[in-house]
KEVOGU-534248 format. One record per residue (C-alpha): x, y, z. Coordinates in steps of 0.001 Angstrom, whole numbers, plus 500000, padded with zeros to 6 digits. Layout:
! KEVOGU-534248
{atom {X,Y,Z}}
...
! end
This chain:
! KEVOGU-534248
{atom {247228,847057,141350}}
{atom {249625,844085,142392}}
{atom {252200,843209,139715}}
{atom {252900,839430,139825}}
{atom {256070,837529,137984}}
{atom {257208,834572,137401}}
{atom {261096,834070,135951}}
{atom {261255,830924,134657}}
{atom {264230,829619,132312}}
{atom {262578,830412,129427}}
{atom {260217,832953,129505}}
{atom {259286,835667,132075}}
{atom {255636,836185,132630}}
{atom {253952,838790,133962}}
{atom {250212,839791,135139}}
{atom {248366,842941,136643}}
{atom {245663,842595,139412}}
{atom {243270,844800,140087}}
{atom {241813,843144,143413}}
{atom {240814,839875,142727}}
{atom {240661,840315,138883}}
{atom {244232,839398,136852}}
{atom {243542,842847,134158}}
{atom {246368,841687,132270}}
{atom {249449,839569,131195}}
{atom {252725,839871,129001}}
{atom {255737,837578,128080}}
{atom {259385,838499,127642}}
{atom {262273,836310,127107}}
{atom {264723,835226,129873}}
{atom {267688,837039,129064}}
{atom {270771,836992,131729}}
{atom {272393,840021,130344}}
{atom {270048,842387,130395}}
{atom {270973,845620,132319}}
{atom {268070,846931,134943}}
{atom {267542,849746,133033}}
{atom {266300,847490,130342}}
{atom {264150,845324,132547}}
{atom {262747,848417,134298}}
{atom {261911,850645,130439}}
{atom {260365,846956,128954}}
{atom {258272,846461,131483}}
{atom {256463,849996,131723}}
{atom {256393,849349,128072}}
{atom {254293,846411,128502}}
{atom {252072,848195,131193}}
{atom {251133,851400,129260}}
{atom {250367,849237,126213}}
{atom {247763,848162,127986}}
{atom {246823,851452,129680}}
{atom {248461,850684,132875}}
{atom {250331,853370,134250}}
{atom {253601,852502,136649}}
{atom {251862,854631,139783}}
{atom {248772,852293,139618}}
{atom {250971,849586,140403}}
{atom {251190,849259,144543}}
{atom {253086,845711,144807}}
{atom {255216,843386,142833}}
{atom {256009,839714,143871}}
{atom {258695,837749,142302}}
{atom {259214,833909,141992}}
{atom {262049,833126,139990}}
{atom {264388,829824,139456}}
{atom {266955,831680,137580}}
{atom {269393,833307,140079}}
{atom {271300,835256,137457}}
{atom {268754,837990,136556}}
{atom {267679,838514,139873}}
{atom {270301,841712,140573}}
{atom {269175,843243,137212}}
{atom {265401,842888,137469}}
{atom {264909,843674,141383}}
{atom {266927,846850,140905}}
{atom {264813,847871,137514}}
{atom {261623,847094,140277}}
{atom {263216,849426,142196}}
{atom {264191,852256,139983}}
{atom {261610,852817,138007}}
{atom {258699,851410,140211}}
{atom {259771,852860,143491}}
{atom {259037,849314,145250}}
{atom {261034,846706,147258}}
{atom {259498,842820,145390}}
{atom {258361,840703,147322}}
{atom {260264,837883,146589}}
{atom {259040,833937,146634}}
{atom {261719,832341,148883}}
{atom {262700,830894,153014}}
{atom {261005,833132,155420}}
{atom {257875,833705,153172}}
{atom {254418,832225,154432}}
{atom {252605,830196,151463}}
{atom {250066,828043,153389}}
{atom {251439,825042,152379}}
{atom {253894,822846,154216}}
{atom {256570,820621,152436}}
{atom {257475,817075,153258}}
{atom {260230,816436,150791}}
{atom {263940,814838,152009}}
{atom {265223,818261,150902}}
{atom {262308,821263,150758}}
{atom {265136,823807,150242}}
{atom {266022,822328,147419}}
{atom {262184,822675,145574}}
{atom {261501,825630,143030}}
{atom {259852,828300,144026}}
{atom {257498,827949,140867}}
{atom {256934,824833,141909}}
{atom {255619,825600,145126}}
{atom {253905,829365,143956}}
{atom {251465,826318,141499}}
{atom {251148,824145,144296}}
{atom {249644,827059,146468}}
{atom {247613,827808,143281}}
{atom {246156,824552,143374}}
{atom {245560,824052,146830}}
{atom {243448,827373,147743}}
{atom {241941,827137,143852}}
{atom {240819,823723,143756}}
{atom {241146,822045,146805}}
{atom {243613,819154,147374}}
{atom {244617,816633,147166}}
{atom {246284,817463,143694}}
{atom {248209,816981,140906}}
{atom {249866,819788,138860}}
{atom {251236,818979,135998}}
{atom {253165,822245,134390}}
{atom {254731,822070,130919}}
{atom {257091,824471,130697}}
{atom {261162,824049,130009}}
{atom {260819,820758,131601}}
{atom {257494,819442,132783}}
{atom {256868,818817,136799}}
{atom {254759,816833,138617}}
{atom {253885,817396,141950}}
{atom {251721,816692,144653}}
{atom {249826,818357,147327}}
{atom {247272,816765,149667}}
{atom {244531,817116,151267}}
{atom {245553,819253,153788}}
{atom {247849,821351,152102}}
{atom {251208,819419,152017}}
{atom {253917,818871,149249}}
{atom {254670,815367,149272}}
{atom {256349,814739,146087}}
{atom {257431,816020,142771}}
{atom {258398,814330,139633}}
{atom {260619,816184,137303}}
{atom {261351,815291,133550}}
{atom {262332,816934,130162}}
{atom {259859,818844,128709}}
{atom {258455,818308,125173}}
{atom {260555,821430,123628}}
{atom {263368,820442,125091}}
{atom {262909,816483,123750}}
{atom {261636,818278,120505}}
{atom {265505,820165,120634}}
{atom {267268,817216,121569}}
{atom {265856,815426,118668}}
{atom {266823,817758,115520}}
{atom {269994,818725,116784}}
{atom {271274,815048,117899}}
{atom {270254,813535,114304}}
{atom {271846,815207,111368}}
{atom {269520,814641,108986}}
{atom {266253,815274,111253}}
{atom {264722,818832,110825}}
{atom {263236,821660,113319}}
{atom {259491,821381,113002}}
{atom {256405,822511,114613}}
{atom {255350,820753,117675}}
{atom {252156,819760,117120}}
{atom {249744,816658,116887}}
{atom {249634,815641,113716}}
{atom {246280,814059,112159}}
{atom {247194,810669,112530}}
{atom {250012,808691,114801}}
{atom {250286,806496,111696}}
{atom {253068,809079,109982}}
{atom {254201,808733,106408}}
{atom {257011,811603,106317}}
{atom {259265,812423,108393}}
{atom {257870,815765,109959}}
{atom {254772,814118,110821}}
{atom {256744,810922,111939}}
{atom {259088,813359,114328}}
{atom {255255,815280,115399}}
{atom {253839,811608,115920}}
{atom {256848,810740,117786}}
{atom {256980,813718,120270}}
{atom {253341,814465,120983}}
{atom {251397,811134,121142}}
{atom {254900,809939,123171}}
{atom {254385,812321,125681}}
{atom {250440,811803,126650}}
{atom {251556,808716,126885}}
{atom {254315,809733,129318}}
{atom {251728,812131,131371}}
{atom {249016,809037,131490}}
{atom {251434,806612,132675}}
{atom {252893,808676,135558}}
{atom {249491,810232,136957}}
{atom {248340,806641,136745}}
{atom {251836,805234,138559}}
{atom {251178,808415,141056}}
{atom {247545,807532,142027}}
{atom {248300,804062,142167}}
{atom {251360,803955,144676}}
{atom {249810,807024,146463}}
{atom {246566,804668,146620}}
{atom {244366,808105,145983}}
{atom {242449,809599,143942}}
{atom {243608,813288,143069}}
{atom {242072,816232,140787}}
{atom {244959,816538,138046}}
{atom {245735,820244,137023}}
{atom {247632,820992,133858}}
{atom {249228,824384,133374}}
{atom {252462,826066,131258}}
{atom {252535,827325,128141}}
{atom {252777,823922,125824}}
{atom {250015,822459,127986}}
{atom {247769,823227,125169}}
{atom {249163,821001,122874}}
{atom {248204,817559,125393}}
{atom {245287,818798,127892}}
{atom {242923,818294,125183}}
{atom {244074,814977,124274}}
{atom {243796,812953,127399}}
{atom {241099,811946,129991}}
{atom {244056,812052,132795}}
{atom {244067,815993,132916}}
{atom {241170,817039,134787}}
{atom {241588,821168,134879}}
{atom {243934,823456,132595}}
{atom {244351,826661,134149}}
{atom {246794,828736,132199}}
{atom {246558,831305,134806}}
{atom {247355,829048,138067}}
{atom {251331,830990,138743}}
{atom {249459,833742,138623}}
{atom {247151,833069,141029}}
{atom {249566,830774,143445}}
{atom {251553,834302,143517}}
{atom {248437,836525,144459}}
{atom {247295,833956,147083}}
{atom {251450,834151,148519}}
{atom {251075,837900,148355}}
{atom {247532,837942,150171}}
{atom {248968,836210,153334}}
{atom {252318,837850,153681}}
{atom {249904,840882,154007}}
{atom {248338,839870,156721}}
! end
């Protein structure tokens, strides 16, 4: 079985292969001061809940965009899974090239989904993932990064919004029955959900129009759920796509 994670700022997911097949998945928080003991106990938790036993697990690899944890949760891979991660960064083959002014400087979750998309669905593509902020990035026809757009995603604007206005409260983030709001949660739902479809049509539009392409659109994250099924400009939502980016990075470095 290959073990496959993805540390992101939030949340740190994980999921179980068993050849081509994903058998499993689990979420923990991102937390910078846990110790890899932690990490390492959590984490065989997880897997025997699900009747996965640490020696069934052959591989791990790691893409991560928080630095901090990396000491702590390599060495609990280590200790208590007897395996050296493979871990998404320079020197690793992904099958994509990037064309950016800086490609040093783009996440490795960023690239792990474009590789997802790319050997998944074919390029040239769009993936869209809502996570802590929301990307948007680009890979083409023939496998290249060309460009990535990068703004606040909707819990953050959600967060920004009750804790900036005093008298605002925290509410659920979620459509509400009609944009025409006559209370303030719904007004603050109205506000933050129909706001942002209106922020992902307008820049896959503004993409495909100065790109002067056509491209399949791929939505994926955790709070893509709350806009893929309210607009015609998401074509695919694959919750899985890290997931498989990761297995596809694994796949070739095995070569």
């Amino acid at each position: 079985m290959l073990l496959v994670v993805d540390i992101g700022n939030t949340n740190i997911t994980l999921g179980v292969y068993q050849g081509s097949r994903l058998a499993g998945n689990f979420r923990m928080t991102t937390k910078e001061n846990r110790t890899s003991d932690e990490y390492g106990v959590t984490i065989m938790a997880m897997l025997q809940a699900r009747g996965v036993d640490k020696t069934q697990i052959k591989d791990v690899i790691i893409s991560s965009v928080v630095p901090n944890i990396m000491y702590s949760f390599t060495n609990g891979i280590r200790k208590y899974f007897d395996k050296e991660p493979m871990i998404v960064g320079p020197g690793i083959k992904t099958g994509i090239s990037i064309h950016t002014d800086n490609p040093r400087e783009v996440g490795a979750d960023r690239i792990v989904d474009a590789v997802g998309a790319y050997y998944e669905y074919g390029g040239p593509a769009m993936v869209i993932d809502f996570g802590t902020a929301t990307t948007y990035d680009v890979v083409s026809g023939d496998g290249v990064f060309e460009v990535g757009i990068t703004s606040p995603g909707i819990k953050i604007s959600a967060n920004a919004l009750w804790e900036q206005a005093a008298k605002l409260p925290e509410i659920e983030i979620r459509k509400p029955e009609s944009i025409l709001a006559k209370n303030t949660v719904t007004s603050m739902q109205a506000g933050l959900v129909y706001g942002y479809i209106g922020q992902v049509e307008y820049i896959v539009r503004k993409v495909k129009e100065e790109m002067e392409r056509e491209m399949k659109v791929i939505a994926t994250g955790g709070l893509a759920r709350i806009i893929v099924g309210e607009t015609d400009a998401i074509d695919i939502y694959d919750v899985d796509l890290t997931f498989k980016g990761l297995r596809h990075i694994y796949l070739r470095n095995c070569k």
